[in-house]
C-alpha positions in Angstrom: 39.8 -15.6 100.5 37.4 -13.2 99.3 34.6 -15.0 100.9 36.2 -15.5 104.1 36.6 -11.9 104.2 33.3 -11.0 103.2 31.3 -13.4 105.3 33.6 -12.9 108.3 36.3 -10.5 108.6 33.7 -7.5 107.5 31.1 -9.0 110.2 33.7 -9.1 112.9 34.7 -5.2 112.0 31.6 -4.3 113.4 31.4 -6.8 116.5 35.2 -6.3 117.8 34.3 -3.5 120.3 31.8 -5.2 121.7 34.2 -8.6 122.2 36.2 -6.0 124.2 33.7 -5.3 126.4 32.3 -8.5 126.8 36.0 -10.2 127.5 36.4 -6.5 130.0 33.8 -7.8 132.1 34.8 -12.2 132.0 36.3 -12.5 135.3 38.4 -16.2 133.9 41.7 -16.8 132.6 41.5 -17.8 128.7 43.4 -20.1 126.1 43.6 -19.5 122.5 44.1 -21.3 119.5 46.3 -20.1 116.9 46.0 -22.0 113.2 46.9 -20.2 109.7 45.7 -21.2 106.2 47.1 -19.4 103.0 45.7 -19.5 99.1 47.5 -20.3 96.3 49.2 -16.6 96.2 50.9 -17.0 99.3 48.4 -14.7 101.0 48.0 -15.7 104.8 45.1 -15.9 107.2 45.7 -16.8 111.0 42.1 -16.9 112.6 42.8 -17.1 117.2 40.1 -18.3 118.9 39.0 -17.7 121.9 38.7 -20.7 124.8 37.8 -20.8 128.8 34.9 -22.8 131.0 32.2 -20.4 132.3 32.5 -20.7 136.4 28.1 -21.1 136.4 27.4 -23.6 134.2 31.1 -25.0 133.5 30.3 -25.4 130.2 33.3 -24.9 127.5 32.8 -21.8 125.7 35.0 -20.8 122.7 34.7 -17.1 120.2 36.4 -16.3 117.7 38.5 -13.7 118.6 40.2 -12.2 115.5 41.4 -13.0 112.2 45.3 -11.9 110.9 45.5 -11.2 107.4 49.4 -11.3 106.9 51.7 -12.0 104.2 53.8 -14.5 103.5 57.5 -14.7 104.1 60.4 -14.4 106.5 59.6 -13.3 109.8 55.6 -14.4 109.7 56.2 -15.7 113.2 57.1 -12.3 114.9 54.4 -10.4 112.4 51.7 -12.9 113.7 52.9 -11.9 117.4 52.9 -8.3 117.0 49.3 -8.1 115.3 47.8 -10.5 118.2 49.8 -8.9 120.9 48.2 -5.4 119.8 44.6 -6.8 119.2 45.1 -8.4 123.0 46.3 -4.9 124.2 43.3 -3.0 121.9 41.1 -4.9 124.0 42.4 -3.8 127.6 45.4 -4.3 129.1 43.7 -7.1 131.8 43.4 -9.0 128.6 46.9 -9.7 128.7 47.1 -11.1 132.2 43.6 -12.7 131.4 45.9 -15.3 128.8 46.5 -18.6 130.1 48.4 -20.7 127.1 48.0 -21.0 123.5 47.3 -23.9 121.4 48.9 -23.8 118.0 50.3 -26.5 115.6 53.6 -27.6 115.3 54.9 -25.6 112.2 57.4 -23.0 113.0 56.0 -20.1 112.5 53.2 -21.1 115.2 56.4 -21.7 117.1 57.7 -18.2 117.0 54.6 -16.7 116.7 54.0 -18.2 120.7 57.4 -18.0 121.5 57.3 -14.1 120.4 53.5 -13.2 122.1 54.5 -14.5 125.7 57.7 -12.0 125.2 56.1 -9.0 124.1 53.4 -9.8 126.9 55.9 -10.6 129.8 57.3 -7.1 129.0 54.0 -5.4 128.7 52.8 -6.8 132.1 56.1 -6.8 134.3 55.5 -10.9 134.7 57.5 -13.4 133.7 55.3 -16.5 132.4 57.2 -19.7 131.5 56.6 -20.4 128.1 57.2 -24.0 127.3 53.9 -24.3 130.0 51.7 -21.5 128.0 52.2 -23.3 124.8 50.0 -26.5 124.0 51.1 -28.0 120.6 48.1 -29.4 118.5 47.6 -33.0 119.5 46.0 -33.4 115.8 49.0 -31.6 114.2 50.8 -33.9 115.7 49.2 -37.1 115.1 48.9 -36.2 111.5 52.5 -35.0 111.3 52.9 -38.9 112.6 51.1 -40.3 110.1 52.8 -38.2 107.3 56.2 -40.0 108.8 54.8 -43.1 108.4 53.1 -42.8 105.4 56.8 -41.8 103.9 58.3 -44.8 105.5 55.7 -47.3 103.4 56.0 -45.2 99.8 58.4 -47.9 98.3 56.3 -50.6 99.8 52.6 -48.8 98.8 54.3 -48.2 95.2 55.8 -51.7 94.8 52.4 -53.1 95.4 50.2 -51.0 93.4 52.9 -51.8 90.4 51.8 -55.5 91.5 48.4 -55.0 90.8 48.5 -52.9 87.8 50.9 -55.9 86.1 47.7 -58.6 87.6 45.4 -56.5 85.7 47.3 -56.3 82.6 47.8 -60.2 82.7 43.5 -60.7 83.6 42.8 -58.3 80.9 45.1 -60.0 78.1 44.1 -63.3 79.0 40.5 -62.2 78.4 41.1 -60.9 75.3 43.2 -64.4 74.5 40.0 -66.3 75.4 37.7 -64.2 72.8 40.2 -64.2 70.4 40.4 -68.0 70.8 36.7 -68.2 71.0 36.0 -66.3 67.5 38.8 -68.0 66.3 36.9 -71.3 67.2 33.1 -70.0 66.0 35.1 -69.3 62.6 36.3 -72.6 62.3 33.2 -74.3 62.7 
């Protein structure tokens, strides 16, 4: 964590009015993505990057546009909202009508946290967006949330066989040692 902050938290400090500016003057409607890590104390990061397709070359451009340090706990969702909602609103209030959807994973707290930043938006800027359309879940989150399920479902069958192999080992390995044992038995003799 301590590198993250030093290499890019202390960076950004110095950068983030400029992002407001430059994000003042983009005349397109943007996405973010949303994903949190945490170290072994429980201590959270949420970096939100910034997405949308420049209208002269219509290239994808992305940004990252902040990092949440936050703590973990109950109520991470709404904590997560508040902090982006007031980085968005630090950065001029067209930013908020500037925000197209976000893309999170599928863990609850990216939940609430989009569930929570459309409503503390949608009051901030008199408009009512629809939610379930603003918020893309992760198609990789999913997949591997798929393949956790499945991996779950074969457990017995992945333990059963690696038991299997273990026990063919053990039976090659003693047969082996039968063999030389038989075979020094046999030198001796002669």
């Amino acid at each position: 964590m301590r590198t993250i902050f030093k290499c890019i938290v202390e960076p950004y400090l110095i950068v983030g009015p400029l992002l407001a500016a430059f994000f003042f003057l983009l005349n397109v409607v943007i996405s973010l993505t949303l994903d949190g890590c945490s170290n072994y104390n429980l201590k959270g990061l949420y970096v939100v990057t910034a997405h949308w397709i420049d209208i002269v070359t219509t290239k994808l451009k992305s940004l990252m546009l902040t990092i949440i340090d936050i703590a973990s706990g109950r109520g991470i969702g709404m904590c997560v909202a508040k902090a982006l909602f007031e980085h968005l609103k630090g950065m001029g209030l067209n930013m908020l009508f500037k925000l197209l959807n976000v893309v999170s994973n599928n863990g609850s707290d990216a939940i609430a946290t989009v569930k929570h930043i459309f409503q503390l938006i949608n009051a901030a800027i008199k408009y009512e967006q629809m939610r379930l359309c603003n918020h893309v879940r992760c198609v990789d989150h999913s997949i591997q949330l798929a393949v956790l399920k499945v991996m779950v479902w074969i457990k017995d069958i992945n333990a059963q066989f690696r038991q299997a192999l273990v026990c063919i080992h053990r039976n090659m390995t003693m047969r082996q040692a039968y063999r030389r044992e038989a075979d020094l038995d046999g030198f001796a003799s002669k």
